[in-house]
N, C-alpha and C positions, 0 to 999 in steps of 0.2 A: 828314614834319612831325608833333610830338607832337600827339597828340589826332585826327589822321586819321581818319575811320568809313571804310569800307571797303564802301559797301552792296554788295548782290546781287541781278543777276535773277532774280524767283522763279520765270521760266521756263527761261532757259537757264543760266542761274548766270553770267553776265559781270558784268563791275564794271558798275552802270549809275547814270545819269548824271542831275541837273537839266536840263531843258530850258524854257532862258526864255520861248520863244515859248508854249509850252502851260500854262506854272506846272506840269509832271507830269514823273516821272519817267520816262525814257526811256532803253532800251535800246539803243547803237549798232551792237549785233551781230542784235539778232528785231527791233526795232522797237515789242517791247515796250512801253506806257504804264499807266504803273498814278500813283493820286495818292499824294502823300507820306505823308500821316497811316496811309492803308490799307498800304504799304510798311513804316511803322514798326512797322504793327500785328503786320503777317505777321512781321517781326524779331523783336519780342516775343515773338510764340507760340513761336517754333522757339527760342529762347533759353531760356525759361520750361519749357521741354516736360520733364515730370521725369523725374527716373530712376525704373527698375522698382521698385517699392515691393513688399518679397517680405517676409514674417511668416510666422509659421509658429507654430501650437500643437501639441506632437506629441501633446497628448490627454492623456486619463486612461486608461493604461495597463493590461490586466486582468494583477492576480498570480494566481498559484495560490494557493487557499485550501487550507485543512489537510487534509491527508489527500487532495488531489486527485492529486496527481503520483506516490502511489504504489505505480500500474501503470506506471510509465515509466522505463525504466534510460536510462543515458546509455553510447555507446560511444564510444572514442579511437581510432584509426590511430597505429601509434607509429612508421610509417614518415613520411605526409604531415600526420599531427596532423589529420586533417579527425575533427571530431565529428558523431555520429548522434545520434536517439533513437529508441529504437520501445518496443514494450507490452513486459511484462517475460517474454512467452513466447515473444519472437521470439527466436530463437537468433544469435547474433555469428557471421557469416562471412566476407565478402571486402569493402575496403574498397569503396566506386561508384565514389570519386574517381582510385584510384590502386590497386587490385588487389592490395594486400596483405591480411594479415589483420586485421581488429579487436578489439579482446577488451574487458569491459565494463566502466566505469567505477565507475557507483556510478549509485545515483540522480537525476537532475538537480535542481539547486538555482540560485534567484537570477533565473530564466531569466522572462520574460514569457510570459505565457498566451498563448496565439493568440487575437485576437477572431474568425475565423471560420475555414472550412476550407471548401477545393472536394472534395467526395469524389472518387475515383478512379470513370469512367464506364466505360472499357477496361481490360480485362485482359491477361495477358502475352501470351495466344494473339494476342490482336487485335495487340501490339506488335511480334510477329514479323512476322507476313503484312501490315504495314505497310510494316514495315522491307523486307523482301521485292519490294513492290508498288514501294518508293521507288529501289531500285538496278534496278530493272527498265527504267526510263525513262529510265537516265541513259545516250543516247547516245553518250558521249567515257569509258565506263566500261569496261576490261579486261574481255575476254570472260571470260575465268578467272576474274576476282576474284567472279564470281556466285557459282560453283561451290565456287571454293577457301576462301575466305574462313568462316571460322567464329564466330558471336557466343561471347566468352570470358562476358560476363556481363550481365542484363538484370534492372536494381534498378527497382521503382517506390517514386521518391523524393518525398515532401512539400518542396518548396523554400519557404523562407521567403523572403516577399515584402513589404514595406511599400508600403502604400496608399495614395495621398495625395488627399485631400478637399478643394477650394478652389475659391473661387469668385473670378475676374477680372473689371478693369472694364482698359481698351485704348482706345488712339487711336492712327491711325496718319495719316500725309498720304506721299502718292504723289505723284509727279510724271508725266506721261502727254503721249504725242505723237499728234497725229492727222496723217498725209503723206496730201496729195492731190498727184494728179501727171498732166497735161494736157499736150495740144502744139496749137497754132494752123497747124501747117503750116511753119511756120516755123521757130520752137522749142517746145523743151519746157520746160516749166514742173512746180517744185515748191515747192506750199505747205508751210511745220510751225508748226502750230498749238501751242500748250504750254498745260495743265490742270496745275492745283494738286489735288489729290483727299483729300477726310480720309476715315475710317472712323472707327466706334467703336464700340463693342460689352462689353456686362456677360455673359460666357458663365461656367459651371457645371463645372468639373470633377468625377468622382466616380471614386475608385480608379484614377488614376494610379499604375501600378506600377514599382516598383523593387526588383532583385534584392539581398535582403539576407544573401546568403553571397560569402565571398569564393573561395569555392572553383567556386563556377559561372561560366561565361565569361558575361559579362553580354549580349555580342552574341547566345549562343545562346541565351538564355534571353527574350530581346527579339524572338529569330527564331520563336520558336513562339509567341507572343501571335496575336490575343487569349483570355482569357478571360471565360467568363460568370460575370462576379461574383453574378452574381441567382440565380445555382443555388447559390453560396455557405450556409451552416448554421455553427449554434454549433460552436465545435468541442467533441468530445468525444474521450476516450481510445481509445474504442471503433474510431475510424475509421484507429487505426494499425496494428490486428492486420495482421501478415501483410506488413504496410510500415515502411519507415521511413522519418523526418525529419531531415532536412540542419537543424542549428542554427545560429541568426542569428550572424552573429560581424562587421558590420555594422549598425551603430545607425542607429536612425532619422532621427535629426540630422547624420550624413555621407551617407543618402542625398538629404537635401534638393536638393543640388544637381543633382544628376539630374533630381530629380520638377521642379526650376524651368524647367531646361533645355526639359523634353519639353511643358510644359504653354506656356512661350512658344514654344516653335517651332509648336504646334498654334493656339494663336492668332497668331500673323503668317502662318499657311498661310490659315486660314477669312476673317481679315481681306483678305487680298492676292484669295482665290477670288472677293468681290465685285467687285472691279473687272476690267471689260471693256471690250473696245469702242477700245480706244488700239493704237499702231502699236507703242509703247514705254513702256515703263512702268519707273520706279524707287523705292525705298523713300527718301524724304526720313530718316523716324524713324518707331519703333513702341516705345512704352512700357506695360510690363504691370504694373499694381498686383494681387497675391495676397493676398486677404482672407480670413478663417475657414479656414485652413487647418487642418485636422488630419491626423494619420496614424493610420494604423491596421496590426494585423499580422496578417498570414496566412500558410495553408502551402496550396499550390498543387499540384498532381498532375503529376509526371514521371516516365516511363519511361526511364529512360537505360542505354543499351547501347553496349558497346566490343566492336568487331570485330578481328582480325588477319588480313593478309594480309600475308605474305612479309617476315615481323617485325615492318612495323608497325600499332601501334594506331592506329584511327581510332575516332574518339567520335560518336554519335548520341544524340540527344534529341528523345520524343515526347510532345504534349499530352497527360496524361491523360484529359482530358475531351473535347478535337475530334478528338486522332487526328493535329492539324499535326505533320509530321516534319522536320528538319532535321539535316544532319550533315557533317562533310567526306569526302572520297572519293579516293580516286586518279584519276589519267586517264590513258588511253592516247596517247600521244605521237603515235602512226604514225596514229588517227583523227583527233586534233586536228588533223593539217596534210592530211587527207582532207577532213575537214568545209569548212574554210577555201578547196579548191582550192589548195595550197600557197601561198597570199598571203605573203611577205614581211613578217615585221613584226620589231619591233625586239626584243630578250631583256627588257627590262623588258613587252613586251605579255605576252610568253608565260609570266613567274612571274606576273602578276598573272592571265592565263588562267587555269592553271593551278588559283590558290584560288577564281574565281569561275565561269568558266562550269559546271561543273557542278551548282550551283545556277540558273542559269539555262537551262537547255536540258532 
């Protein structure tokens, strides 16, 4: 029939119903009663509830001023095109990204100032005997590949990161079950009680980071977080001697998306963390409004090194400032199904094996 409403219970979600005897709406599946006016109300809100309202100012940008930029050359890869910069007395050698050679461009132009830099706290000695400490652990790892395996190359790189600044205001409603469950001897009985639950919450974000090179794998560069931005400094030229800098080639307004992503999934985690105490629990809705956003840019401290073993290259990357290591690895076949107790599992477990447990073990 045109014009049908279709209500809902806002405990167990069934069609529910007028009941004349009570003048209240009544649910014929929980027994549900709620009065009509409060029922339209609870329609409204969930109707009304807006969408994530996301703005963004990406700031006032710093340039180079005159004469700043030139101690800084700029170098090309004319095999994978990845661009560097370092101070004008680093010498041009092997590409980080791709192991070819690099040779030098010109001075960089056009390029945005870094608003701040993490100095580099470790040095290369420290990134070996890490690297070292870290295939040490990995039990499903080639006994050989300790031995055989040689690092080709170990760059400490500046990765350029964009920061995002903003502040949220959130509400969320949940839906939650409380089961009690008794027996008189006879039978057993089970009550479900149903809660409506809201949240809300104004939280602070500050230096939300996002990988702005497209040449770094953005998972590994997420896998070695966090950093302490509070040990962050102006940058200066001075802090590249001896290093170089991976150049942004990712704008701040395409990493928006990311930084929105990570910043609502941190507030539906914190929001969701206060509710307790329910058998069951589900997310009704959760909308995030991003206010005073700005971004900012920085260059971050990484070690990264490519090893080979038995032709192939495997890639690592170390915090420069904690020391976190991450990287992939080979595994030994013949311990994986020792480890396991030869358990049966299906060829889709054993490639997904394969790339994760040696991160987890």
């Amino acid at each position: 029939m045109d014009g049908l409403i279709d209500y809902k219970c806002p405990a167990c979600g069934g069609a529910i119903e007028f009941d004349a005897a009570t003048q209240r709406m009544k649910c014929p599946y929980c027994d549900t009663e709620i009065d009509v006016e409060e029922l339209l109300k609870l329609d409204a809100d969930i109707a009304d509830s807006k969408q994530d309202d996301i703005k963004w100012d990406e700031g006032r940008m710093s340039e180079w001023q005159e004469g700043e930029a030139g101690d800084i050359c700029a170098y090309i890869c004319n095999s994978c095109g990845g661009e560097v910069v370092a101070d004008k007395n680093t010498a041009a050698s092997t590409c980080p990204f791709c192991g070819n050679r690099i040779v030098m461009k010109g001075n960089i132009a056009g390029d945005l100032k870094p608003d701040l830099i993490i100095p580099f706290k470790l040095d290369k000695n420290t990134a070996k005997e890490a690297y070292r400490r870290h295939i040490s652990k990995k039990r499903l790892l080639p006994k050989l590949f300790k031995t055989e395996n040689h690092i080709d190359e170990l760059k400490g790189i500046y990765v350029p990161f964009w920061l995002f600044d903003a502040d949220t205001q959130s509400n969320a409603r949940y839906k939650g079950t409380k089961i009690r469950s008794w027996s008189d001897g006879n039978y057993n009985y089970t009550e479900t009680s149903f809660y409506a639950i809201r949240r809300a919450a104004n939280i602070s974000f500050g230096a939300v980071t996002v990988d702005g090179s497209s040449k770094m794998e953005d998972t590994l560069m997420e896998s070695i977080e966090p950093y302490n931005v509070s040990e962050g400094v102006e940058f200066r030229t001075a802090y590249l001697a001896g290093y170089i800098a991976d150049r942004y080639d990712v704008e701040a307004n395409q990493c928006v998306i990311r930084a929105n992503e990570r910043i609502k999934n941190s507030v539906e985690s914190i929001l969701k963390s206060t509710v307790s105490g329910y058998s069951t629990l589900s997310t009704e809705h959760c909308n995030v409004a991003i206010q005073n956003g700005v971004a900012r840019y920085a260059l971050y401290p990484v070690w990264l090194m490519n090893t080979t073993w038995k032709g192939k290259q495997y890639t690592f990357a170390m915090n420069g400032q904690t020391g976190k290591m991450v990287g992939d690895l080979p595994m030994d076949v013949g311990a994986f199904w020792a480890w396991f107790g030869g358990l049966t599992v299906g060829i889709g477990a054993v490639v997904y094996g394969i790339a994760q447990l040696l991160t987890l073990i």
